[in-house]
C-alpha positions as CSV (number, residue, x, y, z in Angstrom):
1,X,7.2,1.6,84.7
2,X,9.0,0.8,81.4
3,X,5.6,-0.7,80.0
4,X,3.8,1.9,80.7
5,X,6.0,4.3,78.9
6,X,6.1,2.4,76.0
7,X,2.8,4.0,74.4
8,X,4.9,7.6,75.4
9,X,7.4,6.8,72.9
10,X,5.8,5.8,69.7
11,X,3.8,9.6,70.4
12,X,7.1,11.2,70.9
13,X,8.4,9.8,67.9
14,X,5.2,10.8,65.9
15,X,6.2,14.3,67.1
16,X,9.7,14.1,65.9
17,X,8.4,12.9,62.5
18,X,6.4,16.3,62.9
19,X,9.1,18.5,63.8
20,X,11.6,16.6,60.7
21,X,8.8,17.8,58.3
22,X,8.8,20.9,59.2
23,X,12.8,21.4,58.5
24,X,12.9,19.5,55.6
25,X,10.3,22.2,53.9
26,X,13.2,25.0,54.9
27,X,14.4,26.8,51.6
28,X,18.1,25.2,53.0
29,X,16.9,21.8,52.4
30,X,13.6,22.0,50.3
31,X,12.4,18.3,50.2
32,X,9.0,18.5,50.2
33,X,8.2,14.5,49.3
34,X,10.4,13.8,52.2
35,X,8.7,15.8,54.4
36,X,5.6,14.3,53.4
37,X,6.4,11.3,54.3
38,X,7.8,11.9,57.5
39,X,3.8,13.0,58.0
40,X,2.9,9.2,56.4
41,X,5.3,7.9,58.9
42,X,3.8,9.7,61.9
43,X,0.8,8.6,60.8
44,X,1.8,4.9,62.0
45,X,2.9,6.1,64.9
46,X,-0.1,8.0,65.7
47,X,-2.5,4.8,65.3
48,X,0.1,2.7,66.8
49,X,0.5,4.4,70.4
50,X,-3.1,3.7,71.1
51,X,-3.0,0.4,70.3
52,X,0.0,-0.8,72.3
53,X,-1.3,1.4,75.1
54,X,-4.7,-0.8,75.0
55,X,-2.5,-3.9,74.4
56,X,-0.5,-3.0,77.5
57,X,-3.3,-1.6,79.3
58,X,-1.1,1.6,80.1
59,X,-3.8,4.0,78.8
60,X,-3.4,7.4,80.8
61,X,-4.8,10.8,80.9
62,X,-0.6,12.2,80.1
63,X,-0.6,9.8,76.8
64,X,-3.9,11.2,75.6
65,X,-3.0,14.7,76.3
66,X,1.0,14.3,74.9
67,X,-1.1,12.5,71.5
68,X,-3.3,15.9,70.7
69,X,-0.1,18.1,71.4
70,X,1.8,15.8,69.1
71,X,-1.0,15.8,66.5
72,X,-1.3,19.6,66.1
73,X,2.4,19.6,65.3
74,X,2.9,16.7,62.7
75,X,-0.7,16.9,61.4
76,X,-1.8,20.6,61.7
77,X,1.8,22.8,61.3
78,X,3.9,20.8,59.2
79,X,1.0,19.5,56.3
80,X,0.4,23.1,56.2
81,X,3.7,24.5,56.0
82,X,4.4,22.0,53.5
83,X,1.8,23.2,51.5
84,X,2.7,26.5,51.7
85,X,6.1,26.0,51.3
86,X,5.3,24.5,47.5
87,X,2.2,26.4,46.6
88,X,1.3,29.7,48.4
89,X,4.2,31.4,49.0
90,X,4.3,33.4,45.5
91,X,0.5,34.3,46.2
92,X,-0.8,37.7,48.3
93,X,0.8,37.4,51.5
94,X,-2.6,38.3,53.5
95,X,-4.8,35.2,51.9
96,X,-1.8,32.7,51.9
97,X,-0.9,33.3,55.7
98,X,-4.9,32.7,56.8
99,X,-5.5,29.8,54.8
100,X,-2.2,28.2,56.1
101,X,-2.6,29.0,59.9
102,X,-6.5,28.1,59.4
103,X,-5.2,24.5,58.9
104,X,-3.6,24.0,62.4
105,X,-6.6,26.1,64.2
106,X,-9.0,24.0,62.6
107,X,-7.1,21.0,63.5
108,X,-6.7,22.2,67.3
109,X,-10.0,23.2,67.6
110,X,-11.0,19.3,66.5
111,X,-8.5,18.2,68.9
112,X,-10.1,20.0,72.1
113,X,-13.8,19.0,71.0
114,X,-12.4,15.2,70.6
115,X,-10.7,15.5,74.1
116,X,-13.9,16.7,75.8
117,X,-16.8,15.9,74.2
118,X,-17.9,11.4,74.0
119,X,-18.4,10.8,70.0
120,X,-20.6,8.0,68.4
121,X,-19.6,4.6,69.1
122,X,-17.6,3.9,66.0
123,X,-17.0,6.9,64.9
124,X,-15.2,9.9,64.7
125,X,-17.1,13.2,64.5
126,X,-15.2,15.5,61.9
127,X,-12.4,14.3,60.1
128,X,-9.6,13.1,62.0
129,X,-6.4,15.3,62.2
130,X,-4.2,12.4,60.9
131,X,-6.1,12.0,58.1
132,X,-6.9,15.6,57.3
133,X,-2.9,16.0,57.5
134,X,-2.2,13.4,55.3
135,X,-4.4,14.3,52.8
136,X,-2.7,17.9,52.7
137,X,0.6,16.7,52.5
138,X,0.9,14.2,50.0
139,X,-1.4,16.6,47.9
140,X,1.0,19.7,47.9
141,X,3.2,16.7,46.1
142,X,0.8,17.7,43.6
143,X,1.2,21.3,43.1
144,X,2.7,21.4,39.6
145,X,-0.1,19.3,38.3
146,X,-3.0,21.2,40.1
147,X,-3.8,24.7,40.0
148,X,-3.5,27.2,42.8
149,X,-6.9,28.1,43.5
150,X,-7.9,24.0,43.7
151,X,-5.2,23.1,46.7
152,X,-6.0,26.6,48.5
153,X,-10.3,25.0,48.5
154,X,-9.4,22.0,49.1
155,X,-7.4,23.6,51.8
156,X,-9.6,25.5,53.4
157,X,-12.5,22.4,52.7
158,X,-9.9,20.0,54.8
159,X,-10.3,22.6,57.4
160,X,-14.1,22.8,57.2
161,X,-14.2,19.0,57.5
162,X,-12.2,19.1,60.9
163,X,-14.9,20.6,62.8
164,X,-17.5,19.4,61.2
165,X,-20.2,17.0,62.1
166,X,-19.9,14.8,59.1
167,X,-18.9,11.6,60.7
168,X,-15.7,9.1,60.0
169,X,-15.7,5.3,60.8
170,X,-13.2,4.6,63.9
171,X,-11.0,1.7,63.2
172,X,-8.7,2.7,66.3
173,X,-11.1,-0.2,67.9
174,X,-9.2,-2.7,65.9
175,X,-6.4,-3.6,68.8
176,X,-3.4,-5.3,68.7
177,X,-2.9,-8.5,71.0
178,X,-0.6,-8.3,73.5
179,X,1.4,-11.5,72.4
180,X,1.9,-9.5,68.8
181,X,3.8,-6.2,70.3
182,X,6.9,-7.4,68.8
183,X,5.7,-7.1,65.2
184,X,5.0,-3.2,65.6
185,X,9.0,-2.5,65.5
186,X,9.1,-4.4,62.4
187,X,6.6,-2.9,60.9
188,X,7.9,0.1,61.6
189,X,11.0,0.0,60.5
190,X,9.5,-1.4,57.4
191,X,7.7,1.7,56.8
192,X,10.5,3.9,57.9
193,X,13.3,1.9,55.0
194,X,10.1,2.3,52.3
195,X,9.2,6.0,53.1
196,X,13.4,6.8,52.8
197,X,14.0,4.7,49.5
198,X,10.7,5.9,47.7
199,X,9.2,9.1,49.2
200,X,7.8,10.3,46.0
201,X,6.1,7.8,44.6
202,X,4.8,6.6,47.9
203,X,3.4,9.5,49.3
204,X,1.7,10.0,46.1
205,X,0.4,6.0,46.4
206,X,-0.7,6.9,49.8
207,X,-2.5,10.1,49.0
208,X,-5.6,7.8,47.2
209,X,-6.8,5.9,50.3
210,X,-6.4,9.1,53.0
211,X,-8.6,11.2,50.1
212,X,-11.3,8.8,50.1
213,X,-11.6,8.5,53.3
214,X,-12.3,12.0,53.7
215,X,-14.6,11.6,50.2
216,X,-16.3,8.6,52.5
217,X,-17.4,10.5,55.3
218,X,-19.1,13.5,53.2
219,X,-21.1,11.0,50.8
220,X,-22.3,9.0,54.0
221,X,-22.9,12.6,55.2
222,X,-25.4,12.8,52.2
223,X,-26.9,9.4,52.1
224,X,-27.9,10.2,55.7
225,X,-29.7,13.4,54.8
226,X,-31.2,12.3,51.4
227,X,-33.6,9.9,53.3
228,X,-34.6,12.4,56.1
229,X,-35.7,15.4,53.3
230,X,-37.6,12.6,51.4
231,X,-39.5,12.3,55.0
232,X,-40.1,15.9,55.2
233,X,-41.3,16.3,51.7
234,X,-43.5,13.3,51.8
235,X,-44.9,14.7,55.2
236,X,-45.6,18.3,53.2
237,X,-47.3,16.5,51.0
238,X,-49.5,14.4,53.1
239,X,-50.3,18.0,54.9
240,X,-51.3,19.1,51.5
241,X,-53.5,16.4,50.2
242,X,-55.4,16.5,53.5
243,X,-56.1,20.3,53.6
244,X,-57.4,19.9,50.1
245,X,-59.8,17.1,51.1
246,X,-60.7,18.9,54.1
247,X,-61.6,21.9,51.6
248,X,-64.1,19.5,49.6
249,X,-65.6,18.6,52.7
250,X,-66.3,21.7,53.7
């Protein structure tokens, strides 16, 4: 019974990272890097819980729904709040409260396609809630540096890309043996002293990789339609070049 609960835990504590962030971007306490990487933090958890549930074999129907409630907490509402906490709340009321609440929709509706709907064997179809999350909070770490009108598009494209079709490699494939459960603490805790002693300058560090992996799936996005309109246009012009020599026949 304890085994199986295991998994449980490292989702709970991804949803306590979630719920931290959120008070932490409070005008009482106003730490905005901090609350970002609470979100890296829950991150970890997030790709951990599956892993040791595989490893444990303790995978269960509760787990997978407590991991999508979790998610739409620390990866929809707080990156957004965060964001809006540092950039939108001196804008119009009425276009900062839609772009911020679109976030967290977008990022449930992704959540309830994912949970009913079988994607591509390695892949993820639209990006991933974790990632779109991370990319939104460590980039509001950017808002002196980057105008208004760039974080609310990129926004409102990190919502777009959620329920999309453009598709993401999976790496939650990539297990962890059951003999090497005891390193996940460690690692952990690791991440946990890093992300308290430098939450600045490692959110920031972070912010590259999440942001090209969402820049990944869109040009692999493109590189599969490029080949597919080359098709069609060399089909048109095949239809073309025949009708004409049909005409000389004639």
């Amino acid at each position: 019974m304890i085994t199986k609960s295991i998994p449980s835990l490292f989702t709970v504590a991804n949803l306590f990272l979630g719920i931290v962030a959120i008070i932490l971007i409070f005008p009482e306490n106003a730490k905005p890097e901090v609350a970002a990487m609470m979100v890296i933090i829950a991150m970890l958890m997030d790709g951990v819980d599956g892993r040791v549930a595989r490893a444990l074999n303790a995978q269960s129907e509760f787990g997978k729904e407590l991991d999508s409630l979790s998610d739409v907490i620390s990866f929809g509402v707080a990156p957004a709040f965060i964001m809006y906490s540092v950039a939108f709340q001196e804008l119009n009321p009425a276009p900062a409260w839609i772009i911020t609440a679109l976030f967290p929709i977008c990022g449930a509706l992704r959540l309830a396609r994912f949970n009913v709907i079988s994607s591509m064997p390695g892949y993820f179809i639209g990006l991933p809630i974790p990632a779109a999350g991370g990319v939104l909070a460590t980039l509001a770490l950017f808002h002196k540096d980057i105008a208004v009108s760039v974080l609310m598009a990129s926004t409102l494209i990190l919502s777009f890309l959620m329920v999309s079709t453009v598709r993401y490699p999976n790496f939650k494939k990539l297990g962890i043996p059951k003999n090497a459960i005891w390193v996940v603490p460690i690692v952990v805790a690791v991440a946990v002293v890093l992300g308290i002693l430098f939450p600045n300058h490692l959110s920031k560090i972070i912010f590259i990789p999440l942001v090209l992996y969402a820049l990944y799936g869109l040009k692999k996005n493109v590189d599969r339609r490029l080949p597919s309109r080359k098709r069609k246009r060399l089909m048109e012009k095949q239809l073309q070049e025949e009708s004409l020599q049909s005409d000389h026949s004639a």
